[in-house]
C-alpha positions in Angstrom: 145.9 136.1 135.0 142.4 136.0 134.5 139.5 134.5 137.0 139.8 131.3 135.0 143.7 131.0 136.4 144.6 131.7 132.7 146.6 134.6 131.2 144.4 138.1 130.0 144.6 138.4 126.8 144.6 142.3 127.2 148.3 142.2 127.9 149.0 140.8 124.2 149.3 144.7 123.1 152.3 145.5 125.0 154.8 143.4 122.9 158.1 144.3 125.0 156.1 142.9 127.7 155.1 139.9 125.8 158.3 139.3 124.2 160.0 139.7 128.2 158.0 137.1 130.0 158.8 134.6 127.0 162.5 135.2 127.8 162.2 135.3 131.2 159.7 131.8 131.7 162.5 130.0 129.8 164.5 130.0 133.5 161.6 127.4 134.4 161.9 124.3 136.4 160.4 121.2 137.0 156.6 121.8 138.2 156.1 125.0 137.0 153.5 124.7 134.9 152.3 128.3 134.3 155.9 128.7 132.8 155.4 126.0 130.6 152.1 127.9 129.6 153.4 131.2 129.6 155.9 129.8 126.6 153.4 128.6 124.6 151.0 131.7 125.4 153.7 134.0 124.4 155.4 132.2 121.1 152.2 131.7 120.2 151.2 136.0 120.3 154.3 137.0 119.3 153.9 134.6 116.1 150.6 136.7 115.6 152.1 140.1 116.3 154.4 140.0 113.5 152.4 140.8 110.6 151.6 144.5 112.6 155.0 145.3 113.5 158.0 147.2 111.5 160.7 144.9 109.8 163.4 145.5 112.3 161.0 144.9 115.4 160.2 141.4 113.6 163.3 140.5 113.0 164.1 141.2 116.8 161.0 138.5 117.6 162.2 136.3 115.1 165.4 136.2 116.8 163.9 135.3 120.2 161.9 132.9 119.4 164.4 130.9 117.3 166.6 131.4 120.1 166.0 132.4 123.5 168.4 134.8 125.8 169.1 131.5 128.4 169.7 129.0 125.2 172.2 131.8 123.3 176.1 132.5 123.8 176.5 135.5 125.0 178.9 137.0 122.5 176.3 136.5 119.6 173.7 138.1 122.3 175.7 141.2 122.7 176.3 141.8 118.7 172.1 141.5 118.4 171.4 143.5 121.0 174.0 146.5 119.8 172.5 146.4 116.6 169.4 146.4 118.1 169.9 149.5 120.6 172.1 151.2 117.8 168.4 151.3 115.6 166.1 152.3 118.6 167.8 154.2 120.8 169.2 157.7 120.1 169.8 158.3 123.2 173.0 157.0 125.7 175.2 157.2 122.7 178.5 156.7 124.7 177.0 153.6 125.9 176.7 152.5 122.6 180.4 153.5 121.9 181.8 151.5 125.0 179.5 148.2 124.0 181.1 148.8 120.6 184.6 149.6 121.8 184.4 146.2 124.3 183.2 143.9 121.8 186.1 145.3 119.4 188.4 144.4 121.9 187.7 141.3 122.8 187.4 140.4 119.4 190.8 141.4 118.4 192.2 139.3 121.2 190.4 136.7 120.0 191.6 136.8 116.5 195.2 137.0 117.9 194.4 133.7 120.2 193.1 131.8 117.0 196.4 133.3 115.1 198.6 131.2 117.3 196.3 128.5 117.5 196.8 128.0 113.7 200.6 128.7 113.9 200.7 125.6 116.0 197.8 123.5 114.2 200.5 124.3 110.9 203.6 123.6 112.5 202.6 120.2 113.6 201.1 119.4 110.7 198.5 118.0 112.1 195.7 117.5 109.1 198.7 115.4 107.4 200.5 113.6 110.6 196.6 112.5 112.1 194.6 112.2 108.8 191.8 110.9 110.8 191.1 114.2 112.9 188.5 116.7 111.5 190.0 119.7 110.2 187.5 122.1 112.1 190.1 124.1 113.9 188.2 127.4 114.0 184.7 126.0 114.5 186.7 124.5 117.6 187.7 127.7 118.6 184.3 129.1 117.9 183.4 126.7 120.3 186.1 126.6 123.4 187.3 130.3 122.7 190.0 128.9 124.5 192.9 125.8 124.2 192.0 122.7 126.4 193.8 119.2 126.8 192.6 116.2 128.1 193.0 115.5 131.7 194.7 112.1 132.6 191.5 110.9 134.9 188.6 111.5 132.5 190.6 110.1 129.6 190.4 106.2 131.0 186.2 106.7 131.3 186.7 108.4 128.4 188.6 104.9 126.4 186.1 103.1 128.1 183.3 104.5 126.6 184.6 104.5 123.2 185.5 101.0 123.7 181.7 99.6 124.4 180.8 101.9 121.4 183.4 99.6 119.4 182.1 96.6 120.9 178.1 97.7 119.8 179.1 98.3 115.8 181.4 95.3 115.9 178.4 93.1 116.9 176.1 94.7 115.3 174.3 95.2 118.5 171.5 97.8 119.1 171.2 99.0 122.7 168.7 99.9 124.7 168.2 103.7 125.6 169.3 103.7 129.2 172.7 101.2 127.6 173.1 103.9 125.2 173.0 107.2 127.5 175.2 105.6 130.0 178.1 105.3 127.5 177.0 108.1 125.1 176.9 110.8 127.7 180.6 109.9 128.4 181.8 109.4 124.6 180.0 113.2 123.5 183.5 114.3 125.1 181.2 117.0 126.7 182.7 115.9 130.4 186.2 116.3 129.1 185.5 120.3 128.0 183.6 121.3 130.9 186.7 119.5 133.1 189.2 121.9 130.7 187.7 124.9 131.2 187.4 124.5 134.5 191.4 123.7 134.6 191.9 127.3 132.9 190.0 129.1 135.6 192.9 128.6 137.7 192.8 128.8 141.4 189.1 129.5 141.8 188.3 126.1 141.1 189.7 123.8 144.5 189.6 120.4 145.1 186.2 120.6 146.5 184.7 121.9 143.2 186.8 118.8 141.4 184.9 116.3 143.9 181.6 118.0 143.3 182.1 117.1 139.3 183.3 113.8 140.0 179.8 113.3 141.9 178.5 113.7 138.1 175.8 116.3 139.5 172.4 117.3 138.5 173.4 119.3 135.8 176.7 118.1 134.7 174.6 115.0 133.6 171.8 117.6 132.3 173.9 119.2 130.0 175.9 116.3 128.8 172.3 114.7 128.2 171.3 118.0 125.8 175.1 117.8 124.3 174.7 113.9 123.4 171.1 113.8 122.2 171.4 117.2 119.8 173.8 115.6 118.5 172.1 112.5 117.6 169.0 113.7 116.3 170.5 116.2 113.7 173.6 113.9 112.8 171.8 111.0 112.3 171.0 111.0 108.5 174.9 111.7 108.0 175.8 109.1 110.5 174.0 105.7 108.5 176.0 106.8 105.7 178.8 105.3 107.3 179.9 102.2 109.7 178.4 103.7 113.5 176.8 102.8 116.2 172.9 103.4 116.8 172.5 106.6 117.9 169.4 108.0 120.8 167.3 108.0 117.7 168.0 104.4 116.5 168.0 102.8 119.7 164.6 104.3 121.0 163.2 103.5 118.3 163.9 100.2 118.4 163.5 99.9 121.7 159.8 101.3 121.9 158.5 100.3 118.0 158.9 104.3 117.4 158.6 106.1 114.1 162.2 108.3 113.4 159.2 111.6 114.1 157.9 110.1 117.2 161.6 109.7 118.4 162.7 113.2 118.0 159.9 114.6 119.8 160.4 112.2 122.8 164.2 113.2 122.8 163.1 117.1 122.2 161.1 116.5 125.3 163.9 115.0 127.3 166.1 118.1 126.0 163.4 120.2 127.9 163.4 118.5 130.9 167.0 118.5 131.2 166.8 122.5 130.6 164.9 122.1 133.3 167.7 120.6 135.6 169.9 123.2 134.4 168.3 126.2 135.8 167.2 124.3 138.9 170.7 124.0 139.9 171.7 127.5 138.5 169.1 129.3 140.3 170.7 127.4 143.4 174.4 127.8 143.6 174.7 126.5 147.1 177.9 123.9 146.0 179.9 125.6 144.2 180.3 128.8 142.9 178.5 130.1 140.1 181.0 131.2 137.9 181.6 127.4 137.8 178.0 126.7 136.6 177.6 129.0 133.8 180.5 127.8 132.5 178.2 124.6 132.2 175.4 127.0 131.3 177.1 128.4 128.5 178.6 124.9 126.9 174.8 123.9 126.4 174.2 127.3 124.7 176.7 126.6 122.0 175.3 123.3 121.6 172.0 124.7 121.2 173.7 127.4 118.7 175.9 124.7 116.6 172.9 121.5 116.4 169.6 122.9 116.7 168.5 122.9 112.8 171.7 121.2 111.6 175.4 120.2 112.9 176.7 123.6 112.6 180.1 121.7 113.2 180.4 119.5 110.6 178.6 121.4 108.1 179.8 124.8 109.4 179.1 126.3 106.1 176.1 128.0 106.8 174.7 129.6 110.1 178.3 128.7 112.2 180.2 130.3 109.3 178.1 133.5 109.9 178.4 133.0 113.9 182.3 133.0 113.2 182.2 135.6 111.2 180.5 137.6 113.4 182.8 137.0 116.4 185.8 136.7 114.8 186.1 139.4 112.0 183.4 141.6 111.5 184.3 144.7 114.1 181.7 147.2 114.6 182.7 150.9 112.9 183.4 153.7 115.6 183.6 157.2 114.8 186.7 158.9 116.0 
């Protein structure tokens, strides 16, 4: 920092250091305002840099800044950042070969897991039997890496949810943001997978850390907030194609006289803020452990991966097929 409490300029030449402290101010909370400014300062240098830098370190800013480290699943994280050592680093080449080796593994067990997954999904025959499902059971997959079912005490506020959503598009009625959220953040179905995997975590998760969710914490509702308004804002062209309720979009902007642009960047700032809550509560695990919270940590992140240009889950042609891809079946080559 400067004399005028604003950051030198001087550091703008080291770019690992630049591109660092934008990862790192991402774990920002409310009132921290020279995080909020170190974002901006740093996107907005390493935007600059990228016409002096090589191809591959470009590629590695571009990557960033689409995405940050706290915003991105970790599996996807670890395939970049192989790559990445792989091209700069000729040094701590057994490293290399165990990160290699690891994510080999885990991807084979993976691909066995989604095997029997679609052994079942064929035997039931579900796409025939429940026409009304969406066929999406890899992108599912992609998304859970793991098998959940519903749990008998979320399912009834679960119905209930779905049930005022039914009464809303019957009546043709619009609600108001704060009527919307309430049921919304219920009916995204986000509450019912973070319950699940808690359920497969087996005996690390007590009856304590089930009463702390059934509080609805800070950032249980944080993340179903960022799960239910992603949603809306890049589904929301497909969604008045069809019979629906009004989505976040919709509803503030009747609410408030809004334009569909002024909308999204109200709801991109309440995606922010609820970041915001996440980290808060991460960087304090005093309730419960943390294992528990970055499994909430890391449900946001696939959100973030699946609906921030698009919804990668609907229309998983494109980046999500990739993502899969690159999970799923594309090993990386080790040299006996």
């Amino acid at each position: 920092m400067n004399e005028e409490g604003k950051f030198n300029e001087r550091i703008t030449t080291e770019v690992e250091g630049i591109l660092s402290l934008y990862e790192a101010a991402h774990i920002r909370i409310h009132g921290e305002d020279i995080l909020d400014e170190a974002i901006v300062f740093t996107s907005t240098h390493l935007k600059l840099m990228r016409s002096q830098l090589s191809p591959s370190f470009v590629a590695k800013i571009n990557y960033s800044l689409k995405r940050p480290l706290l915003k991105n699943m970790p599996r996807l994280v670890a395939k970049h950042y192989i790559s990445t050592f792989e091209e700069y680093s000729s040094d701590h080449q057994t490293l290399l070969l165990f990160a290699k080796l690891d994510f080999n593994m885990l991807q084979k067990q993976h691909q066995k897991e989604v095997g029997n997954v679609s052994k079942w999904w064929k035997d039931l025959d579900v796409a025939t039997k429940l026409p009304f499902t969406r066929d999406r059971l890899v992108e599912t997959y992609f998304w859970t890496l793991g098998v959940y079912f519903e749990p008998q005490f979320e399912m009834k506020r679960l119905v209930q949810a779905y049930f005022a959503e039914a009464k809303w598009m019957n009546s043709n009625y619009t609600p108001t943001m704060e009527e919307y959220m309430a049921v919304a953040q219920v009916s995204s179905g986000y509450r019912v997978l973070t319950i699940m995997a808690f359920l497969g975590m087996g005996c690390i998760v007590t009856e304590k850390e089930f009463q702390w969710f059934s509080n609805d914490p800070k950032i249980i509702d944080a993340a179903t907030k960022i799960s239910r308004l992603m949603d809306d804002i890049v589904s929301s062209e497909f969604e008045q194609k069809r019979e629906h309720v009004s989505s976040a979009l919709g509803c503030y902007m009747k609410q408030h006289g809004a334009t569909k642009c002024e909308a999204v960047d109200e709801l991109h700032k309440q995606i922010t803020s609820a970041w915001k809550d996440i980290n808060e509560e991460y960087l304090d695990p005093t309730k419960v452990p943390r294992l528990l919270l970055t499994v909430v940590l890391n449900l946001s992140r696939v959100m973030d991966v699946l609906y921030k240009d698009a919804d990668g889950y609907t229309h998983s042609n494109g980046s999500t097929k990739n993502n899969i891809a690159t999970l799923l079946l594309n090993p990386w080559p080790v040299q006996e």
